[in-house]
C-alpha positions in Angstrom: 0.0 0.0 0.0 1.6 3.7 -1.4 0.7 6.4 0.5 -0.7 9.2 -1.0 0.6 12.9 -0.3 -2.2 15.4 -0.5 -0.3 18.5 -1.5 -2.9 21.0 -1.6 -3.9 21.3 2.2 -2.0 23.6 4.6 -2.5 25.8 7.3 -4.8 29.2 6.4 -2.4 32.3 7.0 -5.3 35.2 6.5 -4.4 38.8 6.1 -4.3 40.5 9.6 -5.0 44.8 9.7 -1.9 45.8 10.0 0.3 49.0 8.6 1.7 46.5 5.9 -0.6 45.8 2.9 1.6 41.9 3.1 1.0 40.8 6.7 -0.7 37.5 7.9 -0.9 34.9 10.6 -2.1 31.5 11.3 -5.7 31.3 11.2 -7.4 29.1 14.9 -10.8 28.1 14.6 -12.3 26.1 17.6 -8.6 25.8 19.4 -6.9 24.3 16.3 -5.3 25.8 12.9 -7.9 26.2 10.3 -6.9 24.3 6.8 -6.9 26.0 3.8 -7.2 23.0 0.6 -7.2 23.1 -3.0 -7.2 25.7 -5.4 -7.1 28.3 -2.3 -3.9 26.3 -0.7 -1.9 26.6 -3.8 -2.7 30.2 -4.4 -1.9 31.0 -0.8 1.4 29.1 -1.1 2.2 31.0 -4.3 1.1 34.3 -2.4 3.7 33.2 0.6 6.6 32.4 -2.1 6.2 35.7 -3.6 6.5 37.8 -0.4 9.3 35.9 1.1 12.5 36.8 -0.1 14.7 34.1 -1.9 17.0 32.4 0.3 15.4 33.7 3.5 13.6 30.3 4.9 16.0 28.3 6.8 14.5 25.2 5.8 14.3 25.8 2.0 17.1 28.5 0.7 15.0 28.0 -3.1 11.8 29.2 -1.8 10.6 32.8 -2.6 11.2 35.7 -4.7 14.5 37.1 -6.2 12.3 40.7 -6.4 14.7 42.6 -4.0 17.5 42.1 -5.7 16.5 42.9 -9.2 15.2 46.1 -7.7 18.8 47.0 -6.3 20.0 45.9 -9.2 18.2 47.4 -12.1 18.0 51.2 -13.1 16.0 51.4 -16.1 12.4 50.9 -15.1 11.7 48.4 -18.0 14.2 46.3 -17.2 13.0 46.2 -13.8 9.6 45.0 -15.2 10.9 42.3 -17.2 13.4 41.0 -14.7 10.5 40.9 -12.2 8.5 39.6 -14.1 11.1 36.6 -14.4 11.7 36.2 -11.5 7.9 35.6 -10.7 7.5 33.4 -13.2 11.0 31.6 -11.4 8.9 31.5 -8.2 5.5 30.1 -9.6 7.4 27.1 -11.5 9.2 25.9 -8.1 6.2 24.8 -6.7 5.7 21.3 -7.3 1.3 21.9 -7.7 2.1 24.5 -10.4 2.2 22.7 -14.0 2.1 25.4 -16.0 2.4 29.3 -15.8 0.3 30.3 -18.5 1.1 34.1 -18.0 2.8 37.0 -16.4 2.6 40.3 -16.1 4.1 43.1 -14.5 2.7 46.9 -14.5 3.0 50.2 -13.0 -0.6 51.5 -13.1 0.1 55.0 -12.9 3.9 55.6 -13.8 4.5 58.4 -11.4 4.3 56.3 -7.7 7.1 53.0 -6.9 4.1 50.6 -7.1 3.6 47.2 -9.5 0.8 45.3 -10.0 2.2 42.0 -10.4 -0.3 39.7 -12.0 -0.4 35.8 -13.2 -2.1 32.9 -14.5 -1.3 29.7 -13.7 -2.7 25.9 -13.9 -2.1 23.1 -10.9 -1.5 19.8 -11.3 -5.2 18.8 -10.9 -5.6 21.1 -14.2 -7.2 24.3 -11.9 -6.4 27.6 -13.6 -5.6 30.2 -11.5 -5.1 33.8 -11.2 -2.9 35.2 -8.8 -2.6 39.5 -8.5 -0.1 41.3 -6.3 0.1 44.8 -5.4 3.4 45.9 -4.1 5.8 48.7 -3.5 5.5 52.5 -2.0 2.7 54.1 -3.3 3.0 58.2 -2.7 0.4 59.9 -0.7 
């Protein structure tokens, strides 16, 4: 008899009101952590990896997003985008439930504050499609 590894249940993490737009905890209901399966599991994994800096979990130094780097790295604003926008789609395929990343997208709404929209499409392993969008930076008052 094989066991079977069901790789789209974890604990939920919600979004807790807080200063920073990215913040979350562990989620209790009834004493115990609440479980977050399927689609939502693997979108709030891919959420995790790309607001965790690469290299920054002690138990896995692949897991997360090589953003901060390109963004010390880069001074022409396109090729900001475009390495971003790599380096999400680097993220999304580490993910063993991720089988394809169908798109990726990276934009600056308004061009004047240090903001991106970070937006993609991706389809699990059980053939889900999924669209995962991510706001991010400073935006000016």
């Amino acid at each position: 008899m094989t066991a079977a590894w069901n790789l789209a249940v974890g604990p939920s993490a919600e979004p807790v009101p807080a200063t920073d737009p990215l913040a979350a905890d562990l989620l209790l209901r009834d004493g115990d952590l609440a479980v977050v399966t399927g689609p939502d599991a693997v979108l709030q994994s891919v959420r995790l990896a790309l607001t965790t800096a690469l290299g920054t979990d002690p138990l896995d130094r692949g897991f997360g997003f090589d953003g901060l780097r390109v963004i010390a790295e880069e001074r022409t604003p396109e090729l900001v985008r475009e390495r971003i926008r790599l380096a999400v789609l680097a993220a999304l395929r580490r993910d063993p439930r991720v089988r394809r990343v169908l798109d990726v997208r990276v934009d600056d709404p308004s061009g004047a504050d240090r903001a991106l929209v970070v937006g993609a499409v991706l389809e699990t392993d059980t053939g889900a499609v999924l669209p995962v969008t991510l706001t991010t930076g400073v935006q000016r008052a």
